[in-house]
Backbone as a chain_set.jsonl record, in Angstrom:
{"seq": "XXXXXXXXXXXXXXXXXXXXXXXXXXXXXXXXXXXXXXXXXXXXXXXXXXXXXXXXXXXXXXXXXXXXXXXXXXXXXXXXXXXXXXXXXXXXXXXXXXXXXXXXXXXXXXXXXXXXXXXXXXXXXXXXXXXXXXXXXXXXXXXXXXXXXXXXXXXXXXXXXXXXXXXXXXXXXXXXXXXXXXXXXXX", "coords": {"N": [[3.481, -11.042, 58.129], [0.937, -11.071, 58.42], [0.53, -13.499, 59.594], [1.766, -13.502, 61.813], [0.171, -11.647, 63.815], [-2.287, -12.817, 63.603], [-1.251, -15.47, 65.147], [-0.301, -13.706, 67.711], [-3.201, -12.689, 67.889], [-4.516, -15.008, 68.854], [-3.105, -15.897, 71.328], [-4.452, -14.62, 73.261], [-6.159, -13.741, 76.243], [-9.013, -14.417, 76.112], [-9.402, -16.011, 73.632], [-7.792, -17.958, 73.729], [-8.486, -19.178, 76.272], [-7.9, -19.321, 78.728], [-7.808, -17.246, 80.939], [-5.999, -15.806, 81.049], [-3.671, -16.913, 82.289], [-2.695, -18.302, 80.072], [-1.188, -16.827, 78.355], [0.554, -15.707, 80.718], [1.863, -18.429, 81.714], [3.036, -18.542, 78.853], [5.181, -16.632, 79.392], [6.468, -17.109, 81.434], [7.172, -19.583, 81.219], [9.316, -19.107, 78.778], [10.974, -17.769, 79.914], [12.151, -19.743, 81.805], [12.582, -21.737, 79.983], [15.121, -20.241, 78.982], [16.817, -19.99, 80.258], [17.066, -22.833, 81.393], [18.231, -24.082, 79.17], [20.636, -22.368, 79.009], [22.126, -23.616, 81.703], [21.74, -26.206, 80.459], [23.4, -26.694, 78.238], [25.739, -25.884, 78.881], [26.891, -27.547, 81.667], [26.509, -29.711, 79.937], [28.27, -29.401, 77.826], [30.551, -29.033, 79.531], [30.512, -31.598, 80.346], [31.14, -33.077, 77.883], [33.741, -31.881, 77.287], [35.125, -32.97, 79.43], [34.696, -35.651, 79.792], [34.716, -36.946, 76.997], [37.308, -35.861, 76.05], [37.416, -33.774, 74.899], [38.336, -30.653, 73.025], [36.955, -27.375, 74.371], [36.068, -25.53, 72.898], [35.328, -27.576, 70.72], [33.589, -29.238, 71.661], [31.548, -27.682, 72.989], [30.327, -27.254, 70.541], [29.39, -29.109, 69.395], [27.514, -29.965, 71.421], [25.838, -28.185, 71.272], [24.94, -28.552, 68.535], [23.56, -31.185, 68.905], [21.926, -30.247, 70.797], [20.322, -28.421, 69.984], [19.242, -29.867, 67.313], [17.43, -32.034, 69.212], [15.697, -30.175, 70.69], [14.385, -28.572, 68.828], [13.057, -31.394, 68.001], [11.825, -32.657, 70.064], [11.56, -31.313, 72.128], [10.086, -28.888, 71.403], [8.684, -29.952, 69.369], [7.335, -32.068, 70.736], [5.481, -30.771, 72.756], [3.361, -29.393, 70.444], [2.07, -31.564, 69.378], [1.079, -32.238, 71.828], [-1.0, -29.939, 71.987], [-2.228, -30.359, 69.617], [-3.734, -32.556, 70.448], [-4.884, -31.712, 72.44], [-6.352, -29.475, 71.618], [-8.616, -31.463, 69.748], [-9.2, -33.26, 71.861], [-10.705, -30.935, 73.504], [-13.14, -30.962, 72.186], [-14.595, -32.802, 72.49], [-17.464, -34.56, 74.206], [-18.033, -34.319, 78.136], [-16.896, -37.58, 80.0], [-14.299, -37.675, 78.4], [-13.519, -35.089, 77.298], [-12.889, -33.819, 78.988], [-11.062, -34.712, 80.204], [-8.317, -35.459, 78.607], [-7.378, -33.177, 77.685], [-6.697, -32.303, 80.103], [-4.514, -34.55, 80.332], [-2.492, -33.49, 78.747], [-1.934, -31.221, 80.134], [-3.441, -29.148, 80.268], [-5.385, -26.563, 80.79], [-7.855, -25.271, 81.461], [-11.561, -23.365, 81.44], [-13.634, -24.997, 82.835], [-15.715, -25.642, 84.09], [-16.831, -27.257, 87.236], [-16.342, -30.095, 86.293], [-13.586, -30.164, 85.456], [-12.385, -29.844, 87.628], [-12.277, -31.558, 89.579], [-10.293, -33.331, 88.338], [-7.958, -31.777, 88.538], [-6.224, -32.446, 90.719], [-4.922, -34.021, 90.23], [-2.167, -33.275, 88.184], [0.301, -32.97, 89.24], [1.312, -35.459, 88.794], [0.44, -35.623, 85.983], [2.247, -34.148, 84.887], [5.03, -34.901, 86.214], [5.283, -37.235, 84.427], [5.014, -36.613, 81.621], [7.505, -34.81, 81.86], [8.886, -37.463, 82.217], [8.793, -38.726, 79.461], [9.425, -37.168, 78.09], [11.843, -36.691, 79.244], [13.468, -39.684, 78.159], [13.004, -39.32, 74.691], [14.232, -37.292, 74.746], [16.855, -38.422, 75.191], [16.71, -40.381, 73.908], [16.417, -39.16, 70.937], [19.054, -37.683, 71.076], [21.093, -39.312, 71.46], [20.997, -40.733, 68.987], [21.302, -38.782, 66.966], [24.04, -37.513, 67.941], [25.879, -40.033, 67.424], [24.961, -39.89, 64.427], [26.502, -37.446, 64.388], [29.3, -37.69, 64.753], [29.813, -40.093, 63.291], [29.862, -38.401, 60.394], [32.09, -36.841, 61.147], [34.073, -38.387, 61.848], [34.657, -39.47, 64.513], [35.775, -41.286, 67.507], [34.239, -42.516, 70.218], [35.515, -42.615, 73.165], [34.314, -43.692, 75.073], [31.148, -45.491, 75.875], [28.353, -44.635, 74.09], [26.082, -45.034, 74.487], [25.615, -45.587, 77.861], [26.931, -42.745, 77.995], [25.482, -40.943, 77.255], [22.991, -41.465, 78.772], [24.203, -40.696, 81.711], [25.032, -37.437, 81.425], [22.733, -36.92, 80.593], [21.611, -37.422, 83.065], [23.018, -35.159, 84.319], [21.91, -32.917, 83.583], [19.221, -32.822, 84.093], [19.226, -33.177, 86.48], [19.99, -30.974, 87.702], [18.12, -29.168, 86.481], [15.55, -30.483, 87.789], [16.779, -29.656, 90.548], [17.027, -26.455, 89.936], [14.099, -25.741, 89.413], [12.911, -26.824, 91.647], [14.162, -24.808, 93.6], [12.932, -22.924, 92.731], [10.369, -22.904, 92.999], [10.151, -23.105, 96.095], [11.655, -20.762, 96.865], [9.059, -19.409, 95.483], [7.023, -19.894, 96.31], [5.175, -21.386, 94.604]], "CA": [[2.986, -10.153, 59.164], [-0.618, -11.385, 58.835], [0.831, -14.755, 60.609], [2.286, -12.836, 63.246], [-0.598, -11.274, 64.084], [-3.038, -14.465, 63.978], [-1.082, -15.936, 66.482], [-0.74, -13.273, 68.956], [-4.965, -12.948, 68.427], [-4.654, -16.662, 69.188], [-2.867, -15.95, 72.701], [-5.146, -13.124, 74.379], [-6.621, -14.797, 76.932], [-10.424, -15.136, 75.677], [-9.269, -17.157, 72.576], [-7.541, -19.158, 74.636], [-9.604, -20.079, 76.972], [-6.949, -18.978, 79.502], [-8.434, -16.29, 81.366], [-4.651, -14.16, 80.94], [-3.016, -17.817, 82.672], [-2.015, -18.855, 79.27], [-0.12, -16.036, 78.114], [1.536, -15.379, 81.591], [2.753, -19.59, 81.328], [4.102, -18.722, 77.852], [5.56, -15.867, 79.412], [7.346, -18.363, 82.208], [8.089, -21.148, 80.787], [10.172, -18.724, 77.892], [12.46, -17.869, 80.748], [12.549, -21.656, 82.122], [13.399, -22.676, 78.753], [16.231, -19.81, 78.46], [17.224, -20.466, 81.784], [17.112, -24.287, 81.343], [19.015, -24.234, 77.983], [21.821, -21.772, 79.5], [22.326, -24.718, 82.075], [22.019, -27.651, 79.649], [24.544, -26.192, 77.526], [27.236, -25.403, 80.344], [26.814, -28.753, 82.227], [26.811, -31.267, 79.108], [29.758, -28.806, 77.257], [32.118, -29.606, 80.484], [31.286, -33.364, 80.223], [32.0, -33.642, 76.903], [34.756, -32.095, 77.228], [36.23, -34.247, 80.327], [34.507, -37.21, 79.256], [35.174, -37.534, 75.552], [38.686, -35.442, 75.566], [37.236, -32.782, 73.468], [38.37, -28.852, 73.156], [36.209, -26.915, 74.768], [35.163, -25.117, 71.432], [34.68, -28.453, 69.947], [32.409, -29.857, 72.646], [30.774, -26.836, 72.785], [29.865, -27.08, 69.233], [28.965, -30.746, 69.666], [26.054, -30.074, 72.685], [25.025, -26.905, 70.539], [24.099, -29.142, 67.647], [22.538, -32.249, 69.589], [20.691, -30.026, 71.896], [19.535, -27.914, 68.893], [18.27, -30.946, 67.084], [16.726, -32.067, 70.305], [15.013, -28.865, 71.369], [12.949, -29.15, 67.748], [12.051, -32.297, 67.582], [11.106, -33.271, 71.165], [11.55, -29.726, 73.404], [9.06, -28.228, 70.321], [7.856, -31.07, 68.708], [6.229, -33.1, 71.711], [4.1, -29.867, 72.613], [2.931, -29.044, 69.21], [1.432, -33.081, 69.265], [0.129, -32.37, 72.534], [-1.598, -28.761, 71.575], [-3.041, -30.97, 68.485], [-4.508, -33.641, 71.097], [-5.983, -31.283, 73.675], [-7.335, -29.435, 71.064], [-9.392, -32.375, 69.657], [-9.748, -33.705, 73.166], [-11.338, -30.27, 73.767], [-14.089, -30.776, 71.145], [-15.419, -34.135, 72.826], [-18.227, -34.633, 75.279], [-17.659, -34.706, 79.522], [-15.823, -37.039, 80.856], [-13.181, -37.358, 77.808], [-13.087, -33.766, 76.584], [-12.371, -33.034, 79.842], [-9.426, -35.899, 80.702], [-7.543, -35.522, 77.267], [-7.359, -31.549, 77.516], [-5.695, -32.715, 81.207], [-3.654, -35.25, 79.847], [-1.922, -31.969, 78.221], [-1.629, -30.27, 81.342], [-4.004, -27.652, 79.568], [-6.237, -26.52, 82.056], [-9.297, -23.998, 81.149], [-12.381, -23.416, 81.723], [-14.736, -26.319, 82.224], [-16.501, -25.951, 85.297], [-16.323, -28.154, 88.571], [-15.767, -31.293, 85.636], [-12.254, -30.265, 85.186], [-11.691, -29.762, 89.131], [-11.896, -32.941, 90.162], [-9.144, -34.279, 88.215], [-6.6, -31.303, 88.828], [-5.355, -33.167, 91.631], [-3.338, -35.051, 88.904], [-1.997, -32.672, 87.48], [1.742, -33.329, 89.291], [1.467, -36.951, 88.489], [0.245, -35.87, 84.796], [3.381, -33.199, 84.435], [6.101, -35.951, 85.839], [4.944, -38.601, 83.094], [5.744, -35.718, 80.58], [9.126, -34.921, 82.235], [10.117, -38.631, 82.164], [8.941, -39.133, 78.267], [10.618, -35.742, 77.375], [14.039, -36.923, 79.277], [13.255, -40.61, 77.463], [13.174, -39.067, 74.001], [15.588, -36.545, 74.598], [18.282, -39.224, 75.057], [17.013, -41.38, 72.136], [17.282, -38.287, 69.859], [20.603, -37.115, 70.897], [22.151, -40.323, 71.293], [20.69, -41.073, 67.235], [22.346, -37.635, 66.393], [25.697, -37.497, 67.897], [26.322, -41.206, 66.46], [25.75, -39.588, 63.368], [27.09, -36.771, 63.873], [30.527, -38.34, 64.768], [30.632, -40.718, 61.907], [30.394, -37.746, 59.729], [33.242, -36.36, 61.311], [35.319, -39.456, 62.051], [35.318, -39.445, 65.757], [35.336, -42.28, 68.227], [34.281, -41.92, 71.466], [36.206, -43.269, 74.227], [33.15, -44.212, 75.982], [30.541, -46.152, 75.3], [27.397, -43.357, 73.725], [24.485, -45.114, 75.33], [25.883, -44.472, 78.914], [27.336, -41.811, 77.809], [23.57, -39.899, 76.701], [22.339, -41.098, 80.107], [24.91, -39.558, 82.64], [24.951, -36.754, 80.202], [21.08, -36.45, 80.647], [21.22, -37.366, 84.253], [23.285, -34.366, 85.282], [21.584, -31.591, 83.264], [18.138, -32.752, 84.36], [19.171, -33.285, 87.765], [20.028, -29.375, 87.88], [16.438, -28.833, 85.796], [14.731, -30.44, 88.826], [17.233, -28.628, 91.76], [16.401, -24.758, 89.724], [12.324, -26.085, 90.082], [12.739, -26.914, 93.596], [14.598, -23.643, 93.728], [12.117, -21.363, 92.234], [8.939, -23.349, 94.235], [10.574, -22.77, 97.478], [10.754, -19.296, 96.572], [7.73, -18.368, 94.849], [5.65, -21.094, 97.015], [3.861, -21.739, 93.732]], "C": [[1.59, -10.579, 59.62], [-0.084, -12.821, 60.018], [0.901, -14.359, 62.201], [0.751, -12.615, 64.113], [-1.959, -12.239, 64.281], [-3.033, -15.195, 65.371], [-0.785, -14.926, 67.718], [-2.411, -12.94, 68.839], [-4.87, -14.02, 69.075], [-4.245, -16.79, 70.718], [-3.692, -14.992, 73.364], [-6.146, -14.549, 74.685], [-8.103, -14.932, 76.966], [-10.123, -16.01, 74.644], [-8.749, -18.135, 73.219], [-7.733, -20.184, 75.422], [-8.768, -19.932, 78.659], [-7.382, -18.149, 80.623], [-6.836, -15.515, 81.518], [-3.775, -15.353, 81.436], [-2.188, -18.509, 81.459], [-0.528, -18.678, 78.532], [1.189, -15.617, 79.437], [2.581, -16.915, 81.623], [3.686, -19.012, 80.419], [5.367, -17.749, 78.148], [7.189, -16.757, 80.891], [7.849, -19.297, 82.099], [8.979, -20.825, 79.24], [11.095, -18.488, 79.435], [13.275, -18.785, 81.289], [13.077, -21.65, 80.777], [14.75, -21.635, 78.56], [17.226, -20.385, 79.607], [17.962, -22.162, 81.658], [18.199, -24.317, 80.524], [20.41, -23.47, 78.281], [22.732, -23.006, 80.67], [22.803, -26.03, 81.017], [23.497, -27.74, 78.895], [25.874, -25.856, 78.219], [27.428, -26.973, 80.409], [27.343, -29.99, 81.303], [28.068, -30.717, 78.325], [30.684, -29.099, 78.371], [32.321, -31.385, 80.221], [31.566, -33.938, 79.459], [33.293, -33.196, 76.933], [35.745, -32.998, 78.036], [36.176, -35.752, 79.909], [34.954, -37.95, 78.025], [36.812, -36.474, 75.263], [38.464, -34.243, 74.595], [37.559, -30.942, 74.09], [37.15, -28.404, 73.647], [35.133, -26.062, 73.776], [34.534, -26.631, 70.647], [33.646, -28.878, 70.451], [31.341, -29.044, 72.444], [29.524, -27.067, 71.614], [28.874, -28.369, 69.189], [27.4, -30.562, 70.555], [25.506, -28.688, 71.994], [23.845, -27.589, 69.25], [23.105, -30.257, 68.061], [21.475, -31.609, 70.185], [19.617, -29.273, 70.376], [18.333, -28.833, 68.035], [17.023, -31.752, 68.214], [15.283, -31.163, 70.731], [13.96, -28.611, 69.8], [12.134, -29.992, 67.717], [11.374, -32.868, 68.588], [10.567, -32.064, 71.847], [10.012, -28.77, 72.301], [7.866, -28.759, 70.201], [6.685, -31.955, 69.434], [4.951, -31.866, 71.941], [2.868, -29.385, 71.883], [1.693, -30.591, 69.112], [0.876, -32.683, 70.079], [-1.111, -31.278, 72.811], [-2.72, -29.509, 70.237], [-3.929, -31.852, 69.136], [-5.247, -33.105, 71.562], [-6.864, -30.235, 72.98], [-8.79, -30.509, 69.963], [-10.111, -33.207, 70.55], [-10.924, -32.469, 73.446], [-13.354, -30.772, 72.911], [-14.82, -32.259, 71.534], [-16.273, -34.124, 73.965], [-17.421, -35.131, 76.482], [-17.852, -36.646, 79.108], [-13.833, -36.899, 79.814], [-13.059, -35.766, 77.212], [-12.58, -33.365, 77.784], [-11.104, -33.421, 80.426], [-8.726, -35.776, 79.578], [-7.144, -34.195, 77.336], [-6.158, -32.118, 78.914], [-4.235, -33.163, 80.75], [-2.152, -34.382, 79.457], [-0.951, -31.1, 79.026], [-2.128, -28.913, 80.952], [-5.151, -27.34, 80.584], [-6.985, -25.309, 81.466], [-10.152, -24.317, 81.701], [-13.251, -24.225, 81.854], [-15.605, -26.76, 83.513], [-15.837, -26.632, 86.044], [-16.153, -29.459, 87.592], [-14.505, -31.486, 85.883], [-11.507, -30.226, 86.838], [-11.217, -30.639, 89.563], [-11.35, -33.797, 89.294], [-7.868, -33.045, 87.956], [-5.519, -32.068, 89.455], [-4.299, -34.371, 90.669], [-2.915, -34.396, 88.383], [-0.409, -32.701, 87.633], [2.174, -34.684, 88.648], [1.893, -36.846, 87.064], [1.968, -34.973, 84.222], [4.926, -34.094, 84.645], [6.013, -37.229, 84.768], [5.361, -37.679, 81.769], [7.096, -35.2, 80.53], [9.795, -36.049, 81.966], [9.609, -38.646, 80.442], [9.483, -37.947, 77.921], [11.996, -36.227, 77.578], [14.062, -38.079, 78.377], [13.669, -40.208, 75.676], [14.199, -37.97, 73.527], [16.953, -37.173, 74.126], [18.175, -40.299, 74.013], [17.264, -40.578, 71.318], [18.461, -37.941, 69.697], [21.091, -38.102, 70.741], [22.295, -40.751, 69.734], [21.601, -39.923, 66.752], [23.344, -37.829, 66.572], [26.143, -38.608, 67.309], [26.302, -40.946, 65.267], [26.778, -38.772, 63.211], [28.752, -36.693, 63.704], [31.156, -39.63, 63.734], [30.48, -39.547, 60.652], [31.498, -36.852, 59.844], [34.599, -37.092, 61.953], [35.63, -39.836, 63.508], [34.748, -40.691, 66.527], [35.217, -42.251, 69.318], [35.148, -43.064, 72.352], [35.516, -43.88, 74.942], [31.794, -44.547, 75.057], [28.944, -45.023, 75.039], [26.509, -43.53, 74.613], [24.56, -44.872, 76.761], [26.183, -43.194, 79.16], [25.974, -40.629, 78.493], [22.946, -40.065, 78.481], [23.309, -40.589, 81.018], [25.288, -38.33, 82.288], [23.79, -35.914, 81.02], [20.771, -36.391, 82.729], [22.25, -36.281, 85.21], [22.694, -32.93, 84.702], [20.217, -31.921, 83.771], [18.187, -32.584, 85.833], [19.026, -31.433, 88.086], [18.844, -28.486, 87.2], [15.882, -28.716, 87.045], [15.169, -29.327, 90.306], [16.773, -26.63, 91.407], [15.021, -24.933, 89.91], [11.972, -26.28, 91.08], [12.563, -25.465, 93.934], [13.774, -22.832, 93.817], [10.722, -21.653, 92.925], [8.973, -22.915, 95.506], [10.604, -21.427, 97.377], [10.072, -18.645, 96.801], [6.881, -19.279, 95.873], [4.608, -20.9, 96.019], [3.51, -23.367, 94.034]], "O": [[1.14, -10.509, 60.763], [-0.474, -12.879, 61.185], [0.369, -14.724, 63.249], [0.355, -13.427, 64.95], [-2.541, -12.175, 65.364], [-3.88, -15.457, 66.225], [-1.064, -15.402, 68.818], [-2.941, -12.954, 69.95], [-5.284, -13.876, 70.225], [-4.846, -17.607, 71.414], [-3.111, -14.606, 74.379], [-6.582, -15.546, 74.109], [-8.528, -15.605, 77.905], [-10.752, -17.058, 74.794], [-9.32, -19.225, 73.248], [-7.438, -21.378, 75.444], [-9.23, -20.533, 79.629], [-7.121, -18.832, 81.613], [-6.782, -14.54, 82.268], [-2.647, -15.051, 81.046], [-1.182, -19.176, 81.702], [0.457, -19.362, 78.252], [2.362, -15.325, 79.207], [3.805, -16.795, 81.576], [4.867, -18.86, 80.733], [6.399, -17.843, 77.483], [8.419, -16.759, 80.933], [8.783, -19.834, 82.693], [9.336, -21.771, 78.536], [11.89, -19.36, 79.785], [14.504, -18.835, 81.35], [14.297, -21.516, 80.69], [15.626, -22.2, 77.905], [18.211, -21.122, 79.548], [19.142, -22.474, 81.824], [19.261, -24.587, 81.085], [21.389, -23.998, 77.752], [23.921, -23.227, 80.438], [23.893, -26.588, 80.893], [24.388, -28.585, 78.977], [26.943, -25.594, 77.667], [27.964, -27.62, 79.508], [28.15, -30.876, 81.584], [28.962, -31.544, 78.138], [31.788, -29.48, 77.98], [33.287, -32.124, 80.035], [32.106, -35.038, 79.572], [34.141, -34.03, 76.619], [36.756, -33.571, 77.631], [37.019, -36.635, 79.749], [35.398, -39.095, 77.936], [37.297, -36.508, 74.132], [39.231, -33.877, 73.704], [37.183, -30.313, 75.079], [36.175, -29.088, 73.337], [33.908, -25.96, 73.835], [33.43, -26.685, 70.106], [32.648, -28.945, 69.734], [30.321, -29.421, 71.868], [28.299, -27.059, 71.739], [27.671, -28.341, 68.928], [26.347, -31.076, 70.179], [24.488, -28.254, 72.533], [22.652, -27.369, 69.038], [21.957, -30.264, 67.618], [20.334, -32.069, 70.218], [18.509, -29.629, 69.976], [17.11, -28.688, 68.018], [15.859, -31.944, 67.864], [14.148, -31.564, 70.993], [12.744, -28.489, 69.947], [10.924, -29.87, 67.527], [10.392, -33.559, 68.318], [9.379, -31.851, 72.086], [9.117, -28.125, 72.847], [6.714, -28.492, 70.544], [5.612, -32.377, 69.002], [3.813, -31.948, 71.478], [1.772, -29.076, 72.348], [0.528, -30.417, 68.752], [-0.268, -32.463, 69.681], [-2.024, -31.525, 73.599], [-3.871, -29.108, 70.062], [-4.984, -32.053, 68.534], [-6.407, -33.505, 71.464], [-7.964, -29.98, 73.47], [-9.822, -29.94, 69.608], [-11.193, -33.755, 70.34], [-12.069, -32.885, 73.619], [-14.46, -30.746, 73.45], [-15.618, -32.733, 70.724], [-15.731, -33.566, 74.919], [-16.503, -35.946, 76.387], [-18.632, -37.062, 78.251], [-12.765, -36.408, 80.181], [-12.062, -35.626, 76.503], [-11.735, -32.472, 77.711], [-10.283, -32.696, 80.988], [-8.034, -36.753, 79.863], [-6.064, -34.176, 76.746], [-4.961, -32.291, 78.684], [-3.186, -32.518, 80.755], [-1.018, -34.662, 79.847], [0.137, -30.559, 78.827], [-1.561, -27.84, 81.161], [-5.723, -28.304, 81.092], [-6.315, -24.389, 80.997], [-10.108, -25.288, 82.456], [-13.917, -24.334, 80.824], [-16.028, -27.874, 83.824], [-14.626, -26.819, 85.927], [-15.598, -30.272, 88.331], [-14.068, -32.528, 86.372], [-10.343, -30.528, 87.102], [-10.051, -30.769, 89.936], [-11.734, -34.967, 89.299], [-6.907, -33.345, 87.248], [-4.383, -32.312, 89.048], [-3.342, -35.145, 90.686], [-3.224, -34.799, 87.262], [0.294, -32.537, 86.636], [3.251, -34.879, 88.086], [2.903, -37.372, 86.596], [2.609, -35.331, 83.234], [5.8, -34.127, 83.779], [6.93, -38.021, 84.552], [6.083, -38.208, 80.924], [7.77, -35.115, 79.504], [10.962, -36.037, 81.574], [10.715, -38.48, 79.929], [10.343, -38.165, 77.068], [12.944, -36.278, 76.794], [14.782, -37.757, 77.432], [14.673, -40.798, 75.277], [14.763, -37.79, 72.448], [17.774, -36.837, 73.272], [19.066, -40.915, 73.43], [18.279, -40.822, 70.665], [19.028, -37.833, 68.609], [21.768, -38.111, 69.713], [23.379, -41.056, 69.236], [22.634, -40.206, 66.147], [23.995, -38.33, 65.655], [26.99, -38.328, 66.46], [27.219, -41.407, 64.587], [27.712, -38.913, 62.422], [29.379, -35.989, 62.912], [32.304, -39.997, 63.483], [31.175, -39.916, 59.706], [31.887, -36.166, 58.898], [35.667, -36.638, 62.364], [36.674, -40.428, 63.783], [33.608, -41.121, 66.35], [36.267, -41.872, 69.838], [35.291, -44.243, 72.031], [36.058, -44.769, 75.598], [31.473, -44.083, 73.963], [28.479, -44.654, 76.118], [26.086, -42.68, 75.397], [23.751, -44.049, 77.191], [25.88, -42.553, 80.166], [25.711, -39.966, 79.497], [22.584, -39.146, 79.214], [22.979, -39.403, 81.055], [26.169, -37.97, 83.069], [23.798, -34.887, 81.698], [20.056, -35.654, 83.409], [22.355, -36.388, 86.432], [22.977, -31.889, 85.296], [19.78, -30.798, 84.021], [17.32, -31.935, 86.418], [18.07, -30.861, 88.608], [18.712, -27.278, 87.399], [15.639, -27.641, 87.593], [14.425, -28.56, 90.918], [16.384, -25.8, 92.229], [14.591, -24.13, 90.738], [10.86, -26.007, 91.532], [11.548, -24.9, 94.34], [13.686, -22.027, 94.745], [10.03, -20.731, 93.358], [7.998, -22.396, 96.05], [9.618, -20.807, 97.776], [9.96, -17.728, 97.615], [5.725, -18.865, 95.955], [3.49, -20.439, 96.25], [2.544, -23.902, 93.49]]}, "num_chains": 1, "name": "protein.A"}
């Protein structure tokens, strides 16, 4: 309970450094990620099943466990690394405390320093999209290869294309719901 409580002190937006922007993100990018993951899970469960011949429960089961493993060690895992950087980046004199916190896509308080390199801030967020999809498809593709020699199965198709047309139709529908919701919201 004390944990609990730690980390929501840790999100109110003076610890943060947020001014209330931090907590409303975490509060947006939990629905993106349910959102996202309700997608991922549809999309790559049909193409295993057309693609590799598999029951629809089995497939299922199949893109439940890859994405699962996935969604720890990269969808989790990469943030957690980059929350460890931009806080150490934070703690360094202008102009790297202020480009390493970026790097992040962490944005606080830091005067007119940190202004003049917002304007990267799309550049800095697609370089994190492509090494997220990048490691996405090396993790899963490492998983399902095992996870199909522990259950005997051979795919009909070759994995490593597989993982990318796979990856390139659930991301594609990532980027079309982000269009979506920009056009919108005109954020």
């Amino acid at each position: 309970m004390q944990l609990i409580i730690v980390f929501i002190l840790l999100l109110t937006p003076s610890i943060a450094y947020a001014n209330g922007g931090g907590p409303i993100l975490l509060y947006i990018n939990f629905v993106a990620f349910v959102f996202g993951q309700i997608w991922i899970l549809v999309a790559e469960t049909f193409m295993y099943h057309k693609m590799l011949n598999l029951k629809l429960g089995a497939a299922f089961l199949q893109v439940f466990k890859v994405n699962l493993v996935s969604t720890l060690l990269v969808g989790l895992g990469l943030p957690f690394i980059l929350a460890f950087i931009t806080a150490f980046g934070m703690s360094l004199e202008s102009p790297m405390g202020v480009v390493i916190p970026l790097l992040g896509t962490w944005i606080y308080e830091y005067g007119s320093e940190a202004s003049q390199y917002t304007k990267y801030l799309w550049h800095i967020v697609t370089f994190w999209f492509l090494v997220t999809l990048f490691l996405t498809v090396y993790c899963e593709r490492w998983y399902i290869k095992k996870l199909w020699k522990e259950i005997g199965f051979i795919s009909p198709v070759n994995v490593n294309i597989f993982m990318w047309q796979v990856h390139f139709v659930s991301y594609t529908g990532l980027i079309f719901a982000f269009v979506a919701f920009y056009v919108k919201n005109g954020i």
